[in-house]
Biopython code that builds the backbone (N, CA, C, O; Angstrom):
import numpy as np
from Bio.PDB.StructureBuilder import StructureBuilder

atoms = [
    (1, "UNK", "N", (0.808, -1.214, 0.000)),
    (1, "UNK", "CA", (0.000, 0.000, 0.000)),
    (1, "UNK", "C", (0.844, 1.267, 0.000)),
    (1, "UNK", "O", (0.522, 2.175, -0.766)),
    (2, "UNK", "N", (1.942, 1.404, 0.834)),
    (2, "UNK", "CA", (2.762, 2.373, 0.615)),
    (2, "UNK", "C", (3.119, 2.549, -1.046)),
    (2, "UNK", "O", (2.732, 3.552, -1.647)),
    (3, "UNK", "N", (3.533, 1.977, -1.407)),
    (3, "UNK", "CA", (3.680, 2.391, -2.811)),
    (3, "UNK", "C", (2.600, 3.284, -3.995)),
    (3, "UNK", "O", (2.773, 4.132, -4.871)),
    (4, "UNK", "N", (1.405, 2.507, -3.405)),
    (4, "UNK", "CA", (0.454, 3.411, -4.246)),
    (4, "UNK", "C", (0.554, 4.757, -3.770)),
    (4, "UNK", "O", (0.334, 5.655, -4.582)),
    (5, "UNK", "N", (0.924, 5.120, -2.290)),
    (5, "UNK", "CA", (0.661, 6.277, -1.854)),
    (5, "UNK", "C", (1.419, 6.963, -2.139)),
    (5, "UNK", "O", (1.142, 8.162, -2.117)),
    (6, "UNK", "N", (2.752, 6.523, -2.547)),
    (6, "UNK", "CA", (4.346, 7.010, -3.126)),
    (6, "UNK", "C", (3.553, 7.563, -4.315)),
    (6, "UNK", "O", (3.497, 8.787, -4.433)),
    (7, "UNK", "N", (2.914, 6.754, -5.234)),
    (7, "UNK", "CA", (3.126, 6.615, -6.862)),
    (7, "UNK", "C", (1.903, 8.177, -6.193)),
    (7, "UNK", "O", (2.107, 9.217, -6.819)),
    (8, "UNK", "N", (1.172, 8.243, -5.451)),
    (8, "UNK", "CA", (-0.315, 9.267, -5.769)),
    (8, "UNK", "C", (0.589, 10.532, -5.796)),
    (8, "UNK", "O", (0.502, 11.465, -6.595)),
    (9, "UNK", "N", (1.780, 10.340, -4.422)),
    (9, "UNK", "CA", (2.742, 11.940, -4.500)),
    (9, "UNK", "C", (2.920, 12.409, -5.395)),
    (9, "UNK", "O", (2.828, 13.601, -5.688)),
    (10, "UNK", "N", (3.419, 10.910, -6.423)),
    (10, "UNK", "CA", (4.647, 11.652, -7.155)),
    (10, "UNK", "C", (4.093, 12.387, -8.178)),
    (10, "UNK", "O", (4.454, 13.349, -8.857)),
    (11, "UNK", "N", (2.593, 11.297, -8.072)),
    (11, "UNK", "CA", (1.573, 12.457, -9.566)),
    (11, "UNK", "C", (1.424, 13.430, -9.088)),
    (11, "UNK", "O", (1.971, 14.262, -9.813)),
    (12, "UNK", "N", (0.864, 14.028, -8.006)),
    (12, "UNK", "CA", (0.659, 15.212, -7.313)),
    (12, "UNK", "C", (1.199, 16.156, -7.569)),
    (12, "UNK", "O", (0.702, 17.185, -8.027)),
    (13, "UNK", "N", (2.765, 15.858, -7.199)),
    (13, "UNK", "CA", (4.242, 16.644, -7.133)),
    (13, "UNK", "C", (4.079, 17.118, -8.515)),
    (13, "UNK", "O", (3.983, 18.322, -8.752)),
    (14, "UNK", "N", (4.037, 16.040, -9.625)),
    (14, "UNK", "CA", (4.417, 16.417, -10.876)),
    (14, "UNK", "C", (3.088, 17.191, -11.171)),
    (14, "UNK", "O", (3.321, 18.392, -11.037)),
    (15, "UNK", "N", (2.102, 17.021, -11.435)),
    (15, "UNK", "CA", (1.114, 17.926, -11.362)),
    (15, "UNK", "C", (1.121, 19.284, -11.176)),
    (15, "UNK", "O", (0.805, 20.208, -11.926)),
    (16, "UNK", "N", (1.661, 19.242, -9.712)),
    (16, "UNK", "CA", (1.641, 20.939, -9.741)),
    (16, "UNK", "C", (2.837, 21.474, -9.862)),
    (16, "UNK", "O", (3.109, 22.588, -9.414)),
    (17, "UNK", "N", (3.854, 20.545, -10.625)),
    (17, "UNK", "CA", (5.286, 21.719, -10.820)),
    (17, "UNK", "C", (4.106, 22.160, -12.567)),
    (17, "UNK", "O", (4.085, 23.321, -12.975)),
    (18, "UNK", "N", (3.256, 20.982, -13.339)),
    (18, "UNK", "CA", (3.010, 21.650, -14.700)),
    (18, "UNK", "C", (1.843, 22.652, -14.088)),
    (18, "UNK", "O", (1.725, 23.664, -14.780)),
    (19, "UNK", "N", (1.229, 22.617, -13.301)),
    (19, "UNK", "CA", (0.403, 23.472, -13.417)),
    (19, "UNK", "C", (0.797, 24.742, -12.594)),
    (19, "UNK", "O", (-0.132, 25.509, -12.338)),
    (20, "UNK", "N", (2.362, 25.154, -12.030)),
    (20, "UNK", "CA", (3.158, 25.994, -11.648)),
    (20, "UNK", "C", (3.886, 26.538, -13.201)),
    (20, "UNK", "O", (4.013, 27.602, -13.806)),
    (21, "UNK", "N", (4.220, 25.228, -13.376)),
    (21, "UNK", "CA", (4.609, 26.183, -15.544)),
    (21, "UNK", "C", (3.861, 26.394, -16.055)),
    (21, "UNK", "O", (4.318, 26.953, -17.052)),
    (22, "UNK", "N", (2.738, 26.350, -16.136)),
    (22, "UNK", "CA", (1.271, 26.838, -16.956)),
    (22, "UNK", "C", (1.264, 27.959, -16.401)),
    (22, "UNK", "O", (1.484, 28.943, -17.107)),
    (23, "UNK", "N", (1.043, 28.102, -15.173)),
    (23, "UNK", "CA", (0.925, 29.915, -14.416)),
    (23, "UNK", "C", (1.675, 30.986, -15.232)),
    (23, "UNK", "O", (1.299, 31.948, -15.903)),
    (24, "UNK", "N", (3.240, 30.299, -14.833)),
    (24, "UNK", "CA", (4.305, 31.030, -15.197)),
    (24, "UNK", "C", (4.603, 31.549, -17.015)),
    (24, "UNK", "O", (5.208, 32.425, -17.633)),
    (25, "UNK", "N", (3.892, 30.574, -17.234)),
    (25, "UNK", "CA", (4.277, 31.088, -18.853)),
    (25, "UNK", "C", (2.802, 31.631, -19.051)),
    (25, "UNK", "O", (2.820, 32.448, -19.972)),
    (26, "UNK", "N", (1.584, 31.480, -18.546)),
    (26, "UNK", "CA", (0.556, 32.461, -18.828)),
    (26, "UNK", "C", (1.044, 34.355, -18.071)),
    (26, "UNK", "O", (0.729, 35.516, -18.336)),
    (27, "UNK", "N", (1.761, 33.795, -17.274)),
    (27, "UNK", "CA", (1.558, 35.613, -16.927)),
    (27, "UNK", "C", (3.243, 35.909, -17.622)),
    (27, "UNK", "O", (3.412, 37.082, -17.286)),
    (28, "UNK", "N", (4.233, 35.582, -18.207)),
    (28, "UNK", "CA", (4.830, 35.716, -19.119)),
    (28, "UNK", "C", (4.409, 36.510, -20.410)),
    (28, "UNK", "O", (4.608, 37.656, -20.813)),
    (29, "UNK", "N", (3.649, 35.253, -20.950)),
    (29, "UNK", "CA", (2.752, 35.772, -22.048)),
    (29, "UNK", "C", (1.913, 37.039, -22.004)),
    (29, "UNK", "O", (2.013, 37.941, -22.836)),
    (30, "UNK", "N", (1.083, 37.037, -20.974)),
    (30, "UNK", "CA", (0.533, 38.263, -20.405)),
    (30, "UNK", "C", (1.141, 39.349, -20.478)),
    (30, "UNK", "O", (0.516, 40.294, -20.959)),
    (31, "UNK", "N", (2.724, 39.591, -19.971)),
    (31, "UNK", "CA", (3.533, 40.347, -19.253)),
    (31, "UNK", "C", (3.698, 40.829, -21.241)),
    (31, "UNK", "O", (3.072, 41.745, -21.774)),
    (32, "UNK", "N", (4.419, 40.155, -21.748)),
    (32, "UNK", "CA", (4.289, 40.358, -23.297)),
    (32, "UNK", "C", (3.246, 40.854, -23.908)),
    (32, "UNK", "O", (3.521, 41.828, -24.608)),
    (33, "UNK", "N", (2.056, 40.511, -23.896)),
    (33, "UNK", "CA", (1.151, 40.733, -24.323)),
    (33, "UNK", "C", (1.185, 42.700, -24.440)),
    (33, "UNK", "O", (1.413, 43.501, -25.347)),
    (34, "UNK", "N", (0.814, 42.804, -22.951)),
    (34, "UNK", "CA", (0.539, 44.342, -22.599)),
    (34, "UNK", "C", (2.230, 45.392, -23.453)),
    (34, "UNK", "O", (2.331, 46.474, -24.032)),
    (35, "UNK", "N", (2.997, 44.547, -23.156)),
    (35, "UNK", "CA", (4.415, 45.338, -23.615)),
    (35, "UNK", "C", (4.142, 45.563, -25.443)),
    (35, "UNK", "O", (4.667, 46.507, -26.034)),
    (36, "UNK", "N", (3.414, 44.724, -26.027)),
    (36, "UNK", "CA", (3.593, 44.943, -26.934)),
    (36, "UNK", "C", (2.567, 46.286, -27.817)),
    (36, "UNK", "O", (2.831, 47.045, -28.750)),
    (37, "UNK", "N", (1.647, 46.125, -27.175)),
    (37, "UNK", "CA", (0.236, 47.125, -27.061)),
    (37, "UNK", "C", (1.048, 48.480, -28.250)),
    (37, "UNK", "O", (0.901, 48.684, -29.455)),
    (38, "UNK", "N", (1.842, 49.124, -27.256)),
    (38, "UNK", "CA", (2.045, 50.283, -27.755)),
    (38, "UNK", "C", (2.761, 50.185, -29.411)),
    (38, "UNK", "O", (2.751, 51.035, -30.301)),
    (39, "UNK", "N", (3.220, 49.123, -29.398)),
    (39, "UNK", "CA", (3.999, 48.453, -30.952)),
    (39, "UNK", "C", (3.455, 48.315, -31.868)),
    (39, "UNK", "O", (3.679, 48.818, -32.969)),
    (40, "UNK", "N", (2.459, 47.442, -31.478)),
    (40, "UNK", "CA", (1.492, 46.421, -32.601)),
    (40, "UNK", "C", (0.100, 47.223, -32.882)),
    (40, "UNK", "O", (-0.343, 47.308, -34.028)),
    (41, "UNK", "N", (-0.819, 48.032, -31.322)),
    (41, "UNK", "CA", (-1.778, 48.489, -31.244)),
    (41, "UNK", "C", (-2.631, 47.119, -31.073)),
    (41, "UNK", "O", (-2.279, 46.087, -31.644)),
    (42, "UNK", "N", (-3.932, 47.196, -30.133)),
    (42, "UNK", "CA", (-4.229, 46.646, -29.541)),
    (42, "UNK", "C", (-5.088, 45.341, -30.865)),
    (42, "UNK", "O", (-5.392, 44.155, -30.738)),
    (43, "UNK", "N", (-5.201, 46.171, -31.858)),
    (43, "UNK", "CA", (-5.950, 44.962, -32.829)),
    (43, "UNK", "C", (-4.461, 44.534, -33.536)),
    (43, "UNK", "O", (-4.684, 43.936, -34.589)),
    (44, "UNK", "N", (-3.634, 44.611, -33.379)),
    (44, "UNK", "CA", (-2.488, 43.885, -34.128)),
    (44, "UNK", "C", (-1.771, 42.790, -33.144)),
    (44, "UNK", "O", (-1.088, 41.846, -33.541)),
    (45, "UNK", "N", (-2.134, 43.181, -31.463)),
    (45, "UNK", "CA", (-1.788, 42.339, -30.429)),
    (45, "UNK", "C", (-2.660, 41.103, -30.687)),
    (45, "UNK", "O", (-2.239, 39.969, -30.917)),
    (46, "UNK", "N", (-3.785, 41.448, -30.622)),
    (46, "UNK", "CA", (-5.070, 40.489, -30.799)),
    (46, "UNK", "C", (-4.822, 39.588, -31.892)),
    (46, "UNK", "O", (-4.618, 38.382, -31.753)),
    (47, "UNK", "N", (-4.844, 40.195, -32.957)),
    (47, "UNK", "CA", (-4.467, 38.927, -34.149)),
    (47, "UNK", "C", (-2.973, 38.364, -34.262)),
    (47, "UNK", "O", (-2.762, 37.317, -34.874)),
    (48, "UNK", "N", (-1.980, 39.063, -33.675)),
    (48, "UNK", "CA", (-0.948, 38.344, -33.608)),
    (48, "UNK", "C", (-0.895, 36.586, -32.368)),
    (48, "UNK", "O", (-0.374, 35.471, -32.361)),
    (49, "UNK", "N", (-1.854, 37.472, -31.502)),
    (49, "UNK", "CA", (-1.879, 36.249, -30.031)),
    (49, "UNK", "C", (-2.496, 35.171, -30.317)),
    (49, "UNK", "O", (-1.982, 34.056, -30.234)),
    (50, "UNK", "N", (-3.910, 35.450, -30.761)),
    (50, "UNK", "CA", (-4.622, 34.526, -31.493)),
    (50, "UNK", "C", (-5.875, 35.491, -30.035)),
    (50, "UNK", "O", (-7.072, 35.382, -30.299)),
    (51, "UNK", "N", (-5.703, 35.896, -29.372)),
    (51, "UNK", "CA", (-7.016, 36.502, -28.650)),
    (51, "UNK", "C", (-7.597, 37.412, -29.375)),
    (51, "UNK", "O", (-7.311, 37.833, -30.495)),
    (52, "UNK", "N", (-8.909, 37.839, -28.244)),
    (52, "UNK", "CA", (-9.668, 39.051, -28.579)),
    (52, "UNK", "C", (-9.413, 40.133, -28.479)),
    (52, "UNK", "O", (-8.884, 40.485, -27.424)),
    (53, "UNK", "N", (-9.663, 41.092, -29.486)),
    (53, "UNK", "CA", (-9.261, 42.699, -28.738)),
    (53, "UNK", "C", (-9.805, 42.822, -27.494)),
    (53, "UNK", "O", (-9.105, 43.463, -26.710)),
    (54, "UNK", "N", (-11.137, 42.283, -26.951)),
    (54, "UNK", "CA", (-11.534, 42.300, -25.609)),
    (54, "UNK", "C", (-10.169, 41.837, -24.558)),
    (54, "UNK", "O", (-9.634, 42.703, -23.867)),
    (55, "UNK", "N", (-9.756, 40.596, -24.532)),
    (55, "UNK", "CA", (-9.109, 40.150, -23.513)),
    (55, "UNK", "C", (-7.989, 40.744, -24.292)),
    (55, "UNK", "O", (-7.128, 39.896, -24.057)),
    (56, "UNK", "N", (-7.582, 41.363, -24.832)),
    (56, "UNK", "CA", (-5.913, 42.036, -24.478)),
    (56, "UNK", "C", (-6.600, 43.065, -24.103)),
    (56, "UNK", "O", (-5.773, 43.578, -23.350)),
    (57, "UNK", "N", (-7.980, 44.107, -24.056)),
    (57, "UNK", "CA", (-8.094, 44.708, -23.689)),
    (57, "UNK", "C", (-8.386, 44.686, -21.764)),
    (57, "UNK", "O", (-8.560, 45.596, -20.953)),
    (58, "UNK", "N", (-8.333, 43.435, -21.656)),
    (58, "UNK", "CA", (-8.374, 43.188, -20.138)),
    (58, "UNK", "C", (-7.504, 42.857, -19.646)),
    (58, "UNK", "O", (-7.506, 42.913, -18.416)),
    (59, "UNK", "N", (-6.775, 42.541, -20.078)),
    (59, "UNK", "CA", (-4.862, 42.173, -19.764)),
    (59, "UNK", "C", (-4.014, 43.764, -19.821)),
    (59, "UNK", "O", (-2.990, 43.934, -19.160)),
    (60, "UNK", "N", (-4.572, 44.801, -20.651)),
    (60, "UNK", "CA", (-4.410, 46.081, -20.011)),
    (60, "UNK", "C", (-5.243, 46.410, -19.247)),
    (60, "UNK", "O", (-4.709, 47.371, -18.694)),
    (61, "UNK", "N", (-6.424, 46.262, -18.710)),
    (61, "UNK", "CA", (-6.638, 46.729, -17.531)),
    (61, "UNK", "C", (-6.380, 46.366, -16.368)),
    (61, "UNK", "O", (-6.355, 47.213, -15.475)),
    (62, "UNK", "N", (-6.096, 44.865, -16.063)),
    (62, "UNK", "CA", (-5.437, 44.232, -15.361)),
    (62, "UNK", "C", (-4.282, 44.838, -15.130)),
    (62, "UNK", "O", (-4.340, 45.273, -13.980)),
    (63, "UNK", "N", (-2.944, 45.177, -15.768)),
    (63, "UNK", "CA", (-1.950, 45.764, -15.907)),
    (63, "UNK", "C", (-1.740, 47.165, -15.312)),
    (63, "UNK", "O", (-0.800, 47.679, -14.706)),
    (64, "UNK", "N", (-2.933, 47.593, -15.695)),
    (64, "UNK", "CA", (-3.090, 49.224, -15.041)),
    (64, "UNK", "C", (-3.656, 48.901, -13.673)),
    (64, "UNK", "O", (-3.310, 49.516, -12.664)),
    (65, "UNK", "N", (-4.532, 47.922, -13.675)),
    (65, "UNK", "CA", (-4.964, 48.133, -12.156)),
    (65, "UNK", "C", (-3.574, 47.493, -10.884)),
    (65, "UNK", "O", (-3.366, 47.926, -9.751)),
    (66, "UNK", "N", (-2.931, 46.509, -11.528)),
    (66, "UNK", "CA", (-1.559, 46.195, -10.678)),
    (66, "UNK", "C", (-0.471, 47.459, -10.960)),
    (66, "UNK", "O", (0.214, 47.425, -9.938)),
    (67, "UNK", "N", (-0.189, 48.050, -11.414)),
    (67, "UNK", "CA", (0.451, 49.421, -11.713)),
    (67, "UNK", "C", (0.289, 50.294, -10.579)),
    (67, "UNK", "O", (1.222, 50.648, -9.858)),
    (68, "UNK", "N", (-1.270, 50.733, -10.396)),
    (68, "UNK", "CA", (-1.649, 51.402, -9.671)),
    (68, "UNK", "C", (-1.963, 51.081, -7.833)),
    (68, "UNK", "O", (-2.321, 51.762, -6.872)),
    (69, "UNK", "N", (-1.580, 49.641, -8.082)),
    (69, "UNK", "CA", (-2.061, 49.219, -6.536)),
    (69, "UNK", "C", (-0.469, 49.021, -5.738)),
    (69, "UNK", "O", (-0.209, 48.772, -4.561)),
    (70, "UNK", "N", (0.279, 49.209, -6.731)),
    (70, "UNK", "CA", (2.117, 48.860, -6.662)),
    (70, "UNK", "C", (2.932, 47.235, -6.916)),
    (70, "UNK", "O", (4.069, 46.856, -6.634)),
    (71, "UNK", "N", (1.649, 46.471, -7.636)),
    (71, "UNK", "CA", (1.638, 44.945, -7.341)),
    (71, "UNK", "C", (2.570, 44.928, -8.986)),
    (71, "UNK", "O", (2.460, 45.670, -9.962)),
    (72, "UNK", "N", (3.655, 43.501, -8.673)),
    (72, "UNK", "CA", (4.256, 43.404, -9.982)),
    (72, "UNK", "C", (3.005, 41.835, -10.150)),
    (72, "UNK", "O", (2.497, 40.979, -9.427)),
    (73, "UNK", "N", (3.022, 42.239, -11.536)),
    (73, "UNK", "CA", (2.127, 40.756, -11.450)),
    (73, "UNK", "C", (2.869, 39.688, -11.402)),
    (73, "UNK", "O", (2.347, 38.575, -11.338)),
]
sb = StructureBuilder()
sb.init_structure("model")
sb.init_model(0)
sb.init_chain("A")
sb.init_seg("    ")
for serial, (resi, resn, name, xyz) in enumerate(atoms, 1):
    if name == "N":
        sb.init_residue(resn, " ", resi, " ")
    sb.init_atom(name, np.array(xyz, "f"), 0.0, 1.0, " ", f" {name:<3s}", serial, name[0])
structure = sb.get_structure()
C-alpha cells in the first residue's frame, strides 16, 4: 500500500510543478502581451496572439490596475 501512496505523491508533485509552468508562462505571455500594445496596437496584439481585442483589452486593464495598486504581477 505504501507504494500506491508514493506513486499518488509523485503524480501530485508532478502535477503541480506543470500546473506551476502553466501559471508562469501564462503571466509571461501576459507580461508580453501588454508590452507589446504600444507596438502592434491593440488589434495587431489580438491577431498576432490569437485573442480578442476584448481580452488584451483586459490584460491592459489588469496591468493598469496592478500598476496602480504597486503589485508586480
Amino acid at each position: 500500500m505504501t507504494g500506491i501512496g508514493r506513486t499518488m505523491t509523485g503524480v501530485a508533485d508532478a502535477l503541480r510543478d506543470v500546473v506551476d509552468a502553466y501559471k508562469k508562462a501564462r503571466r509571461q505571455r501576459d507580461e508580453m502581451i501588454v508590452a507589446a500594445v504600444p507596438v502592434l496596437g491593440q488589434h495587431g496584439v489580438a491577431e498576432a496572439s490569437g485573442l480578442s481585442r476584448r481580452r488584451v483589452r483586459q490584460l491592459l486593464a489588469e496591468a493598469e490596475a496592478a500598476d496602480r495598486q504597486g503589485d508586480p504581477q
